[in-house]
C-alpha positions in Angstrom: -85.0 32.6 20.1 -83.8 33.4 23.1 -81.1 36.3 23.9 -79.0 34.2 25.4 -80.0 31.5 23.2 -77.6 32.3 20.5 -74.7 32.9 22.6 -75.0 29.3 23.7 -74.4 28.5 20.6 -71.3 30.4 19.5 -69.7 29.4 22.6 -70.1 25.5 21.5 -69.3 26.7 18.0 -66.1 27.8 19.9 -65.7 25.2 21.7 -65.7 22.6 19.3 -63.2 24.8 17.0 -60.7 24.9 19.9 -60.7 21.2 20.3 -60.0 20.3 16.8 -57.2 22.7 15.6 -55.3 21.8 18.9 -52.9 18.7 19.8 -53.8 16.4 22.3 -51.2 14.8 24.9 -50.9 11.4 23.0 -49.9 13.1 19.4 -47.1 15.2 21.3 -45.8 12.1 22.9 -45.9 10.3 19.4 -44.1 13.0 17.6 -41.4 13.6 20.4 -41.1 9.7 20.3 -41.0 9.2 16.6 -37.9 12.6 16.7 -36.3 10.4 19.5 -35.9 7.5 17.1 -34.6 10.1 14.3 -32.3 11.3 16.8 -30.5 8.1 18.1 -30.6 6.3 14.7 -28.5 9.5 13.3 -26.0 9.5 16.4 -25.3 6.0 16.1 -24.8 6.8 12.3 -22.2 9.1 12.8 -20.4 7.2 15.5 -20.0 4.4 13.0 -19.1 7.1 10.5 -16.4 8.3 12.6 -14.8 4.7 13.8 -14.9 3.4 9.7 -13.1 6.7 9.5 -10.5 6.7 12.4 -9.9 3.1 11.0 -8.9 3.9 7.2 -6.9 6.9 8.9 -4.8 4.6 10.5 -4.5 1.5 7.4 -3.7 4.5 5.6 -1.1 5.7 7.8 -0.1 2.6 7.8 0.4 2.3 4.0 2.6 5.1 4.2 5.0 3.6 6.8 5.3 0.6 5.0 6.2 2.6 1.4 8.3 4.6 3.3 10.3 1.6 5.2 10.3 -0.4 1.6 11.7 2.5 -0.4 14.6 3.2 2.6 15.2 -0.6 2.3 15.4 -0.7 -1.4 17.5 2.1 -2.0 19.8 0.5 0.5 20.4 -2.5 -0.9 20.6 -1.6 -4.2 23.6 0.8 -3.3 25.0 -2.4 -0.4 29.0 -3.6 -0.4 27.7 -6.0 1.7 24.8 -7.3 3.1 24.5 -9.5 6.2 20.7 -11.6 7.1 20.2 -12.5 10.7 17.7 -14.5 11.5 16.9 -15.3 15.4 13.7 -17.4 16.1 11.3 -15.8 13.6 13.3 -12.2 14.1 15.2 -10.9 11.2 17.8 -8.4 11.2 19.6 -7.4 7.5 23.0 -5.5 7.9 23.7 -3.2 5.2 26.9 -1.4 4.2 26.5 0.9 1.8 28.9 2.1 -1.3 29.5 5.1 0.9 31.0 2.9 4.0 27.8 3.7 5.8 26.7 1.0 8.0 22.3 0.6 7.8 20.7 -2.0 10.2 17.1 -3.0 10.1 16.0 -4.9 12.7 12.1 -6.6 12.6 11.4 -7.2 15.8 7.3 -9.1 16.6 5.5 -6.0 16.3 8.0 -3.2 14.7 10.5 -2.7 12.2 13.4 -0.4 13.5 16.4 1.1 10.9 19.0 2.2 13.1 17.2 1.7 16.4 14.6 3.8 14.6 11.1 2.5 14.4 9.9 2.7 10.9 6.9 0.6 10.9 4.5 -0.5 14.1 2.1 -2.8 13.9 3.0 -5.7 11.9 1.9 -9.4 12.8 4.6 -11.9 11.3 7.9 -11.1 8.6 9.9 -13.2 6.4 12.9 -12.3 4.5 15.1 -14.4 2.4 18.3 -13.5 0.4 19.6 -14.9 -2.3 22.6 -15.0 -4.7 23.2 -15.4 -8.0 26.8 -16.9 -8.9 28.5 -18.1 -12.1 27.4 -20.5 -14.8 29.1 -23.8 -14.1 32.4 -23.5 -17.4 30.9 -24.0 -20.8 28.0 -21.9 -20.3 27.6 -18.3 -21.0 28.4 -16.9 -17.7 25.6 -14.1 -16.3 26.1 -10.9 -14.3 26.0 -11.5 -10.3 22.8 -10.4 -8.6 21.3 -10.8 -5.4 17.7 -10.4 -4.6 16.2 -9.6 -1.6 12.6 -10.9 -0.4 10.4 -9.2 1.9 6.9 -10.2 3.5 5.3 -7.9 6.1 2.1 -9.3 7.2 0.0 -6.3 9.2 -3.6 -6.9 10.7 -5.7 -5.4 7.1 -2.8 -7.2 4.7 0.2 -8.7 3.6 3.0 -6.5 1.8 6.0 -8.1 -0.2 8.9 -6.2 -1.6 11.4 -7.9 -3.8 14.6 -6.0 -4.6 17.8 -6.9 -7.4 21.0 -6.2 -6.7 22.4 -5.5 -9.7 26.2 -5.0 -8.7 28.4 -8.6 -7.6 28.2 -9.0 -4.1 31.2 -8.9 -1.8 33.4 -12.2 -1.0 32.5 -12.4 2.2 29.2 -12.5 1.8 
């Protein structure tokens, strides 16, 4: 052999190690392309992650409002002298007096219920509310206690809430 014959050699021993241990330009590409996809796929994840969430924040919130507005009403009505039901082309408004002479007015307006030019409750798509009494057994029959009841139906985007409340004590005359 010649001197330089086995240098040869080496250096296309060398040569062809180099070429296979390294990445050529189309694997890079593939690889950033393929981390690319990964990438988007998991940011549009998250931005549904975070509208699902801002979403059940707000039924939730609104949940609360709602319990919060039917409790007020309820604990109201039950203590009421009187109780007055306006109702105004699909508008309701429900004048309470309390046992205590305190005068409570909720007023349901197309989007909002108010207590005492308060909003309670936004976002609400449609109410009803009915009142009833109860009165005497004609004579001959056992007379029962008076009552009145109170009906509420708040329908909001996600559901429909309904609230029915018993007056236990006898209503005013003069209602």
């Amino acid at each position: 052999m010649f001197p330089g014959a086995a240098h040869r050699d080496n250096v296309k021993q060398f040569r062809r190690n180099t070429g296979n241990s390294g990445a050529t330009l189309l694997e890079v590409v593939i690889v950033v392309g393929v981390i690319g996809v990964f990438l988007t796929a998991t940011y549009q994840f998250l931005l549904l992650m975070n509208a699902r969430t801002k979403t059940q924040i707000t039924d939730q919130q609104l949940n609360d409002r709602m319990n919060l507005f039917f409790n007020m009403i309820a604990k109201d009505f039950r203590t009421a002298r009187t109780v007055t039901i306006v109702e105004n082309s699909g508008q309701y408004a429900v004048d309470i007096e309390t046992a205590a002479s305190k005068q409570v007015t909720y007023v349901f307006q197309e989007d909002k219920i108010q207590r005492n030019s308060t909003e309670i409750v936004q976002g609400i798509t449609g109410v009803n509310v009915s009142y009833v009494k109860a009165t005497p057994a004609p004579a001959g029959k056992i007379p029962f206690t008076f009552y009145s009841e109170l009906h509420i139906s708040v329908s909001t985007p996600g559901d429909t809430y309904n609230l029915s409340v018993v007056r236990r004590n006898p209503p005013e005359s003069d209602e």
